[in-house]
PDB file of N, CA, C and O in Angstrom:
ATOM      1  N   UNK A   1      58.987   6.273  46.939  1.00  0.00           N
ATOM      2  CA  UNK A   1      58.173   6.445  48.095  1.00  0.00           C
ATOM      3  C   UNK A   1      57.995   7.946  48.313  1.00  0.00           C
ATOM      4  O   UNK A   1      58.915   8.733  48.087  1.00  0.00           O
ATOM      5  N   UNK A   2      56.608   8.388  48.827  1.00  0.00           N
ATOM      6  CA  UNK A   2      56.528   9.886  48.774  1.00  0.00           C
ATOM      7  C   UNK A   2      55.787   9.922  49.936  1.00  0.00           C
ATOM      8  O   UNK A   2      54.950   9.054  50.181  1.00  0.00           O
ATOM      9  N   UNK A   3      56.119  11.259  51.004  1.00  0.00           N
ATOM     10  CA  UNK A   3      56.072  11.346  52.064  1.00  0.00           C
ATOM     11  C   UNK A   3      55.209  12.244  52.817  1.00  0.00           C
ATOM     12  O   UNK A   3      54.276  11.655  52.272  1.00  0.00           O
ATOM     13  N   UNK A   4      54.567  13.199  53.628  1.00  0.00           N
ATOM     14  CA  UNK A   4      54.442  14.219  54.133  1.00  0.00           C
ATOM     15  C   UNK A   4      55.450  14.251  55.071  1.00  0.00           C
ATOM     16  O   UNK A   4      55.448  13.452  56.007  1.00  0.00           O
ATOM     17  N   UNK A   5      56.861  15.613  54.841  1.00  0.00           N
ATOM     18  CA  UNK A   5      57.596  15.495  55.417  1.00  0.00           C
ATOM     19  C   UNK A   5      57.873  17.258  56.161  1.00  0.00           C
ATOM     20  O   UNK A   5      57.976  18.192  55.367  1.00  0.00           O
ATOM     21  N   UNK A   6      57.943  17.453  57.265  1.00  0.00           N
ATOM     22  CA  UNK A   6      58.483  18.390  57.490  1.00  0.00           C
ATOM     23  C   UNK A   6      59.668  19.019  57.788  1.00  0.00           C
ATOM     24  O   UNK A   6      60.316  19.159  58.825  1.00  0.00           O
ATOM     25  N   UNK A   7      59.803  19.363  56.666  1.00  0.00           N
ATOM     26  CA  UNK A   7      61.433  19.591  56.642  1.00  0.00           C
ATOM     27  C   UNK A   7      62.142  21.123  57.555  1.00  0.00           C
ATOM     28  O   UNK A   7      63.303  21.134  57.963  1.00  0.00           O
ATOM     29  N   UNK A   8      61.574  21.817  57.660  1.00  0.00           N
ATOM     30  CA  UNK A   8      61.844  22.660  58.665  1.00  0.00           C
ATOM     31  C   UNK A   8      62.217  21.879  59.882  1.00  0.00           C
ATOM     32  O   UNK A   8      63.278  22.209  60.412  1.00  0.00           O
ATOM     33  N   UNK A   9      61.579  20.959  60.389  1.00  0.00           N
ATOM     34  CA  UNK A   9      61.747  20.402  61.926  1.00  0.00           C
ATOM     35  C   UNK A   9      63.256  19.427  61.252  1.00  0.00           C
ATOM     36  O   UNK A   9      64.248  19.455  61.981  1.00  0.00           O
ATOM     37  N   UNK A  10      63.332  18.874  60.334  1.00  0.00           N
ATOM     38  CA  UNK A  10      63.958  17.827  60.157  1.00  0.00           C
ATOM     39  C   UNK A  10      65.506  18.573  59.593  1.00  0.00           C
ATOM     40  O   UNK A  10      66.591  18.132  59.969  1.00  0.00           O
ATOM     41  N   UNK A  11      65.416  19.373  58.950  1.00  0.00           N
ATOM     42  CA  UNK A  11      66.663  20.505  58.744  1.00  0.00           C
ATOM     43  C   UNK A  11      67.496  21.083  60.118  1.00  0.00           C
ATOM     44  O   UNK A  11      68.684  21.401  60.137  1.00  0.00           O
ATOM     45  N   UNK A  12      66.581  21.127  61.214  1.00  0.00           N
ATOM     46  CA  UNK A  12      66.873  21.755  62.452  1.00  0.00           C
ATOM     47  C   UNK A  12      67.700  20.610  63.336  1.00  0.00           C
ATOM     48  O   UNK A  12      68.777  20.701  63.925  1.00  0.00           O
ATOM     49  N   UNK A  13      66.811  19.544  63.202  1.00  0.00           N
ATOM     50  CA  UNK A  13      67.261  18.448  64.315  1.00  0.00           C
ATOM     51  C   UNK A  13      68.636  17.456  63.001  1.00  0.00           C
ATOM     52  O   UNK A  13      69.583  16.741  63.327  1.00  0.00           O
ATOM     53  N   UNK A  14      68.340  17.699  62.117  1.00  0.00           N
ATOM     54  CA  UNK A  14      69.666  17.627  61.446  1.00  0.00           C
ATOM     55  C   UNK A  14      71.234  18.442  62.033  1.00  0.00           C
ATOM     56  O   UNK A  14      72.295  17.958  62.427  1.00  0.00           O
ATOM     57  N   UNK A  15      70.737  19.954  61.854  1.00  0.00           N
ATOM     58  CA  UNK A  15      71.675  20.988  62.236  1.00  0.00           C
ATOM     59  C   UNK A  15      71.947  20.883  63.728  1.00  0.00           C
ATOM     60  O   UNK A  15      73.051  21.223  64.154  1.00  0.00           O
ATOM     61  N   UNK A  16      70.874  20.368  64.657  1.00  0.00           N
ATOM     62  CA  UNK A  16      71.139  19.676  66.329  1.00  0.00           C
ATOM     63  C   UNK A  16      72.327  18.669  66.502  1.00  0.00           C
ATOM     64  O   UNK A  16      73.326  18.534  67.208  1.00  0.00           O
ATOM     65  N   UNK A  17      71.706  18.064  65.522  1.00  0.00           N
ATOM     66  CA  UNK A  17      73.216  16.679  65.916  1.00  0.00           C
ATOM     67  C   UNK A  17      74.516  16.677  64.658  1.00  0.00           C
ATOM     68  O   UNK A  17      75.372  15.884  64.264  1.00  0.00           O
ATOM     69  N   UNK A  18      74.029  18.169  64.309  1.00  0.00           N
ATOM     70  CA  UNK A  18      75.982  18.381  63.686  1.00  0.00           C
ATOM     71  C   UNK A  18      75.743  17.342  62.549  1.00  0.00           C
ATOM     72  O   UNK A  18      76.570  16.430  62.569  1.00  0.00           O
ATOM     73  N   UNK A  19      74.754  17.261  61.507  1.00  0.00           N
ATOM     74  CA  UNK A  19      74.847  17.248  59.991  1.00  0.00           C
ATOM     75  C   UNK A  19      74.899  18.173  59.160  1.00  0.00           C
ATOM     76  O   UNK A  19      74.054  19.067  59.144  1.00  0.00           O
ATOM     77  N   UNK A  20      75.910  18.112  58.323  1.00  0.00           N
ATOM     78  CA  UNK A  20      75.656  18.911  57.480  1.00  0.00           C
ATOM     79  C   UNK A  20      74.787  19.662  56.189  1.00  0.00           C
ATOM     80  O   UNK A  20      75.091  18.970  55.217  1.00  0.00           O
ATOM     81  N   UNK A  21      74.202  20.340  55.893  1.00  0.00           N
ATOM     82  CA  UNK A  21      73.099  20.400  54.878  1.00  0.00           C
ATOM     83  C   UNK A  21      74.192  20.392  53.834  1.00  0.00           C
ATOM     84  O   UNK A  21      75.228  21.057  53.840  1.00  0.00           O
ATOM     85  N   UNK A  22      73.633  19.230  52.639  1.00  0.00           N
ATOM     86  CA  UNK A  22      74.112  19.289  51.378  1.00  0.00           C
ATOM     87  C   UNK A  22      73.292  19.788  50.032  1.00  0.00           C
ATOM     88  O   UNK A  22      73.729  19.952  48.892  1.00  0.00           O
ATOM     89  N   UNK A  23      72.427  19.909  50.365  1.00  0.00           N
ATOM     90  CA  UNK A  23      71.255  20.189  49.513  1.00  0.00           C
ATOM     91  C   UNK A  23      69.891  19.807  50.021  1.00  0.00           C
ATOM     92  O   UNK A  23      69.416  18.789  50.525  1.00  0.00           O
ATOM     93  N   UNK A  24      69.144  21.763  49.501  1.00  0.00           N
ATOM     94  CA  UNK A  24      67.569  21.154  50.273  1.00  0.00           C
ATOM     95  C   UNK A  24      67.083  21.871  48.517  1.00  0.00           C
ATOM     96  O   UNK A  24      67.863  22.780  48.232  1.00  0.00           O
ATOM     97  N   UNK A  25      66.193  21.666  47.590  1.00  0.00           N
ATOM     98  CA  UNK A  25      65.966  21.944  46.660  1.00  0.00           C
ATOM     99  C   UNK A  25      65.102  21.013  45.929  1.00  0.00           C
ATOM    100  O   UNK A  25      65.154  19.790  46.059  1.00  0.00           O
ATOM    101  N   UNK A  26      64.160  21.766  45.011  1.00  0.00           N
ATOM    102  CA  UNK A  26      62.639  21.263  44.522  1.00  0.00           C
ATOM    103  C   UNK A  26      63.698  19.797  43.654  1.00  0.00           C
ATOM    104  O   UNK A  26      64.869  19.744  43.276  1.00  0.00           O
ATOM    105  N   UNK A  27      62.547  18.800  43.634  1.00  0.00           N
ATOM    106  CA  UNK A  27      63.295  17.815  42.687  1.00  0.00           C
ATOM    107  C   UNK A  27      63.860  17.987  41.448  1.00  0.00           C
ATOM    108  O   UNK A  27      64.537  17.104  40.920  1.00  0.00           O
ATOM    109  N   UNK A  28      63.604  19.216  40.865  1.00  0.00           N
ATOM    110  CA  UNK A  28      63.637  19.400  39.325  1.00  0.00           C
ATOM    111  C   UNK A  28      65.196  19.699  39.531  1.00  0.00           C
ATOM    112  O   UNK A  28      66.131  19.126  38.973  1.00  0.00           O
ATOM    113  N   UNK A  29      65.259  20.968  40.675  1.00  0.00           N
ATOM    114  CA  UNK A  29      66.802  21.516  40.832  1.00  0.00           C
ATOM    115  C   UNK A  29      67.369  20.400  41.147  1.00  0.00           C
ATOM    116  O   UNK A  29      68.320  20.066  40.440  1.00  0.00           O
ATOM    117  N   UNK A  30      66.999  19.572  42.193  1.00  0.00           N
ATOM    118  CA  UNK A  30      68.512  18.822  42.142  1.00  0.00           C
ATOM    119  C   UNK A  30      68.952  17.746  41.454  1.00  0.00           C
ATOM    120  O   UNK A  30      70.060  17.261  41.682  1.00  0.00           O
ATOM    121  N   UNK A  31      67.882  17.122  40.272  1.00  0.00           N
ATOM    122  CA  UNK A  31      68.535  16.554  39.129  1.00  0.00           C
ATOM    123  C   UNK A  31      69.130  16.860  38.176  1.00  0.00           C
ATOM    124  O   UNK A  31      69.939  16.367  37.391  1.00  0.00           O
ATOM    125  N   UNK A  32      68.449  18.054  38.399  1.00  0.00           N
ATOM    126  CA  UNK A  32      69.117  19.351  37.234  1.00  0.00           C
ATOM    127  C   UNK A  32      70.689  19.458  37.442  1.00  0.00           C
ATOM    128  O   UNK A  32      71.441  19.617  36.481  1.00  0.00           O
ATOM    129  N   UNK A  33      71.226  19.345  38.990  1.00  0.00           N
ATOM    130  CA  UNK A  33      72.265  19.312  39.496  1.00  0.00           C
ATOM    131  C   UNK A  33      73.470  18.087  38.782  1.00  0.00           C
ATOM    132  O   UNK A  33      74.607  18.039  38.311  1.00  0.00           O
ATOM    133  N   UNK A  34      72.299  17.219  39.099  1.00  0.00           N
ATOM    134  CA  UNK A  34      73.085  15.723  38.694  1.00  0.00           C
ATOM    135  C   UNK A  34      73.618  15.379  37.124  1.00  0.00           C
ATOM    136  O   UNK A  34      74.632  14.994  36.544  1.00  0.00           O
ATOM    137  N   UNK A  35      72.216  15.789  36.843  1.00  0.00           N
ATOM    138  CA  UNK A  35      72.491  15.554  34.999  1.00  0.00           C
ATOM    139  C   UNK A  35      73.461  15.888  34.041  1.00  0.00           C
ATOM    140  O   UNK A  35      73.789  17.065  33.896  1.00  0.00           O
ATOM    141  N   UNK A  36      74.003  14.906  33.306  1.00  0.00           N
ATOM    142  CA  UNK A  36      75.378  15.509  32.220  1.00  0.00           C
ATOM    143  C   UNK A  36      74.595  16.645  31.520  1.00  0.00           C
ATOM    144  O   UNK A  36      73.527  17.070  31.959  1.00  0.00           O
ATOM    145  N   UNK A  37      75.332  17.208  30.157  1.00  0.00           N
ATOM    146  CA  UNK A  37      75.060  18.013  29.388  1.00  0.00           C
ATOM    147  C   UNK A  37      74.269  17.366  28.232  1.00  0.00           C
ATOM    148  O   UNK A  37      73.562  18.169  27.624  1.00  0.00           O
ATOM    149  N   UNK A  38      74.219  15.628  27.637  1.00  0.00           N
ATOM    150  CA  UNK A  38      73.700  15.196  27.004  1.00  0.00           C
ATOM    151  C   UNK A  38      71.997  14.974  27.562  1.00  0.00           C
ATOM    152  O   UNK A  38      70.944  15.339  27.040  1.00  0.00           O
ATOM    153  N   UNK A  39      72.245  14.286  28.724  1.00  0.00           N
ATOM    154  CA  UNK A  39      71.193  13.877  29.250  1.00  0.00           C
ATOM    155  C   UNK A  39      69.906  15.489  29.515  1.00  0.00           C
ATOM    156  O   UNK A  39      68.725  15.392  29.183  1.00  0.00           O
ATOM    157  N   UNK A  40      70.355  16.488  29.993  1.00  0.00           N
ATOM    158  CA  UNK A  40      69.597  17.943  29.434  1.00  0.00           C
ATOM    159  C   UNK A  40      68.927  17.644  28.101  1.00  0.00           C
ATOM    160  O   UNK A  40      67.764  17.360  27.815  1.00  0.00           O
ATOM    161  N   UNK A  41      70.399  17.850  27.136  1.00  0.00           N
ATOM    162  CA  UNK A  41      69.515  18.033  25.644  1.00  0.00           C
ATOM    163  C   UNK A  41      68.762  17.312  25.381  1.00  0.00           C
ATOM    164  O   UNK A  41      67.876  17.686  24.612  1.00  0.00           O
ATOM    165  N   UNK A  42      68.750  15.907  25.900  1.00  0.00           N
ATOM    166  CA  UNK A  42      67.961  14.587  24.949  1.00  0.00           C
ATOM    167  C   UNK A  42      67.137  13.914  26.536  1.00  0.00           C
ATOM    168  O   UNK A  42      67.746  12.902  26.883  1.00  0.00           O
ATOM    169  N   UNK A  43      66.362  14.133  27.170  1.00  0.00           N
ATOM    170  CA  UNK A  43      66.266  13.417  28.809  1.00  0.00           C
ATOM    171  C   UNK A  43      64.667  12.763  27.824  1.00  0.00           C
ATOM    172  O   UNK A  43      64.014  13.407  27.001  1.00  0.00           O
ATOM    173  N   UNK A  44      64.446  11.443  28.256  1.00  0.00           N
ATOM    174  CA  UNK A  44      64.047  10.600  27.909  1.00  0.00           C
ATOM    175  C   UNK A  44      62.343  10.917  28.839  1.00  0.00           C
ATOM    176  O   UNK A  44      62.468  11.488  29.923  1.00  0.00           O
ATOM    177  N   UNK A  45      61.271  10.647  28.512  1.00  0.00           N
ATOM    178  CA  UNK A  45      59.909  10.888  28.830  1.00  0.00           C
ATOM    179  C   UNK A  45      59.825  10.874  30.741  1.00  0.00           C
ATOM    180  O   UNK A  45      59.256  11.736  31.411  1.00  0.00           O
ATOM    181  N   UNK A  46      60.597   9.589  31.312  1.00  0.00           N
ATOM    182  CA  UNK A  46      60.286   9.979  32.336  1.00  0.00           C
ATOM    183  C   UNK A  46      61.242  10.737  33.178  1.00  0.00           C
ATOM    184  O   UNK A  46      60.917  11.083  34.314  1.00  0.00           O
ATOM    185  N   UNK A  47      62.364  11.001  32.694  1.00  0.00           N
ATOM    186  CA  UNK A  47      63.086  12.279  33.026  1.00  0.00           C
ATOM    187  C   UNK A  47      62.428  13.559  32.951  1.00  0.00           C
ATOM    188  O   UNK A  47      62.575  14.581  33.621  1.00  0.00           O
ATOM    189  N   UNK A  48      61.667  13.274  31.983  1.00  0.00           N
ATOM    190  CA  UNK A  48      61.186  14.784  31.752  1.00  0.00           C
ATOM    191  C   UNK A  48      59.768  14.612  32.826  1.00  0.00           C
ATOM    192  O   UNK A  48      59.313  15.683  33.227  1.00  0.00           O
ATOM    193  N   UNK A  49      59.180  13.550  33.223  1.00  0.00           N
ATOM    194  CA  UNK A  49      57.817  13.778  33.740  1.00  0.00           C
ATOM    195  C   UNK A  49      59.113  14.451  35.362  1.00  0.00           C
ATOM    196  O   UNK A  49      58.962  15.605  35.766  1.00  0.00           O
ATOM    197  N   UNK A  50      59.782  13.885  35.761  1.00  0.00           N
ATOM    198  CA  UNK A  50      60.152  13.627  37.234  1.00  0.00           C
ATOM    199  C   UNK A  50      60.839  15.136  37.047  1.00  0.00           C
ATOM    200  O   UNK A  50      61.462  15.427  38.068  1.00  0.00           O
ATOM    201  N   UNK A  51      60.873  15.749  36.445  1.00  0.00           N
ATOM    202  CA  UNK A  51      61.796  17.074  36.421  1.00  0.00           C
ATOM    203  C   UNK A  51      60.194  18.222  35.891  1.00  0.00           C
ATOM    204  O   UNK A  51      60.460  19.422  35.825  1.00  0.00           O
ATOM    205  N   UNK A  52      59.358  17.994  35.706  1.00  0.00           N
ATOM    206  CA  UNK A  52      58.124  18.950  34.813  1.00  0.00           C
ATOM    207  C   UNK A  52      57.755  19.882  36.283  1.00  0.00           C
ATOM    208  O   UNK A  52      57.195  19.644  37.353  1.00  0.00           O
ATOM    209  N   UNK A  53      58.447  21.100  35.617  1.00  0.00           N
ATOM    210  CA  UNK A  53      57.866  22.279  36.299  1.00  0.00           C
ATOM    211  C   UNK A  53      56.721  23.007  37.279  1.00  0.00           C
ATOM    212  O   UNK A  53      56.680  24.013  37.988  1.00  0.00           O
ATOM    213  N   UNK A  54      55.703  21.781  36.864  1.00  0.00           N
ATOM    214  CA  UNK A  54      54.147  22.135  36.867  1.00  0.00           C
ATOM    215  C   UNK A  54      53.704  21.081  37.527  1.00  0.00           C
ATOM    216  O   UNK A  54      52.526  20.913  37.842  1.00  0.00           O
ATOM    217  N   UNK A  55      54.849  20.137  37.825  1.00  0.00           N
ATOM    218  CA  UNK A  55      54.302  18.697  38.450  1.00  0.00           C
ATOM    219  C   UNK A  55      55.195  18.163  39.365  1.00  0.00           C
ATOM    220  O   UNK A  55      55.368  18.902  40.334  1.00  0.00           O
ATOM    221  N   UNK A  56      55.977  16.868  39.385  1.00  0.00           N
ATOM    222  CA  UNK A  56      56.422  16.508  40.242  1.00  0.00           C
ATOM    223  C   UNK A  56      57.755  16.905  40.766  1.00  0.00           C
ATOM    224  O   UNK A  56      58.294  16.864  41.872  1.00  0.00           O
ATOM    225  N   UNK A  57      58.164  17.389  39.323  1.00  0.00           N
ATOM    226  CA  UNK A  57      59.444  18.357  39.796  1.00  0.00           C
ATOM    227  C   UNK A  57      59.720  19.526  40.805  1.00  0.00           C
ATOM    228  O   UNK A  57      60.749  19.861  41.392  1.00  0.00           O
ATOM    229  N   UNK A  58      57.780  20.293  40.803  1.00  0.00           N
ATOM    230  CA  UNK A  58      58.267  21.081  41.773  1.00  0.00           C
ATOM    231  C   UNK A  58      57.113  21.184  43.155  1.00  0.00           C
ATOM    232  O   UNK A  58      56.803  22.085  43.935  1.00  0.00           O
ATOM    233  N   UNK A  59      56.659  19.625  42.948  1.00  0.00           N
ATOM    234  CA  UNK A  59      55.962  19.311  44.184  1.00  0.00           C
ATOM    235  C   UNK A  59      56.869  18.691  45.073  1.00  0.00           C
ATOM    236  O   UNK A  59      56.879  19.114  46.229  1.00  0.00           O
ATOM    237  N   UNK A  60      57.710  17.679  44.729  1.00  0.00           N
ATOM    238  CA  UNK A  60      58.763  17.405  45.855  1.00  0.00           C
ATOM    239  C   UNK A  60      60.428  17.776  45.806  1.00  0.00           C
ATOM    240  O   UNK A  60      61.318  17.968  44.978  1.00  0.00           O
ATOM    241  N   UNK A  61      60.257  17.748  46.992  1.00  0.00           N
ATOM    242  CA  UNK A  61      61.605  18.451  47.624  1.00  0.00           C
ATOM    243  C   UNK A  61      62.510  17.285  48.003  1.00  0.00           C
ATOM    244  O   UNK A  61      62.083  16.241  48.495  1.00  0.00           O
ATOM    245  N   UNK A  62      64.121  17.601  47.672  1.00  0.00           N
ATOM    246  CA  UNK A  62      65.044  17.075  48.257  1.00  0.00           C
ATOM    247  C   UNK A  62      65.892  17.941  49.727  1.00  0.00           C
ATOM    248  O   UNK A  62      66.237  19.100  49.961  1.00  0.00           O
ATOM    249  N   UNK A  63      65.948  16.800  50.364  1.00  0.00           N
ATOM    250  CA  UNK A  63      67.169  17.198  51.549  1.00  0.00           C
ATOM    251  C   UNK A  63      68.217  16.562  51.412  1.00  0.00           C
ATOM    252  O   UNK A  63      67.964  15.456  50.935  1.00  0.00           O
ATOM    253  N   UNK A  64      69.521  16.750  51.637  1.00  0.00           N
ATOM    254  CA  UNK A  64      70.283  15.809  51.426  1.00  0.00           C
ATOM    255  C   UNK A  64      71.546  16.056  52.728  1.00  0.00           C
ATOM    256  O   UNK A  64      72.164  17.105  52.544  1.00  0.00           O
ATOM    257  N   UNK A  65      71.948  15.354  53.833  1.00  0.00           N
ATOM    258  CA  UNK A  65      72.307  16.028  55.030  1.00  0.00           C
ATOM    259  C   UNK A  65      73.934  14.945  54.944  1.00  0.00           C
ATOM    260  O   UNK A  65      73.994  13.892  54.310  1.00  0.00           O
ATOM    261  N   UNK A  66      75.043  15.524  55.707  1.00  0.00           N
ATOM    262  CA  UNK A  66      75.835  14.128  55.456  1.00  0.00           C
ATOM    263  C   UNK A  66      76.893  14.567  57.334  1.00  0.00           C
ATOM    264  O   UNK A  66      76.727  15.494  58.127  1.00  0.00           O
ATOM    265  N   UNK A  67      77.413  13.945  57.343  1.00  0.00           N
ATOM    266  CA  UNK A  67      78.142  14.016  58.930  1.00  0.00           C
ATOM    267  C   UNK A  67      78.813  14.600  58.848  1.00  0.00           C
ATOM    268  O   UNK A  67      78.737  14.710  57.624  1.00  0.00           O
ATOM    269  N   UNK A  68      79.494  15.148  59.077  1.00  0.00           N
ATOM    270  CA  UNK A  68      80.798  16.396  59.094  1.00  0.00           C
ATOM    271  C   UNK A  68      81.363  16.265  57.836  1.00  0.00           C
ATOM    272  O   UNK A  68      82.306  16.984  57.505  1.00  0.00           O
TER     273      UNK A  68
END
């Protein structure tokens, strides 16, 4: 599901009610985060579309907020 989201307002009223930010970063970075060292060398077509530089990787953004 893909959104128009404003994350400035939503980072704030996060940081209002005392969540913590765990990660705010383009999609590419934060799978990049997730991924083993195999899955890098060898990432399979739609790994590579959902991570592509030029596309969806760095059209959407992750937030990731958690409670204390």
């Amino acid at each position: 599901m893909t959104a128009d989201v404003n994350f400035g307002d939503l980072r704030a009223w996060g940081n209002a009610l005392g969540l913590e930010e765990v990660a705010y970063a383009t999609q590419r970075e934060f799978l990049d985060q997730c991924l083993t060292a195999r899955q890098k060398e060898n990432p399979d077509p739609a790994l590579q579309f959902l991570m592509d530089g030029f596309g969806a990787g760095s059209a959407f953004k992750v937030l990731a907020q958690r409670k204390g």
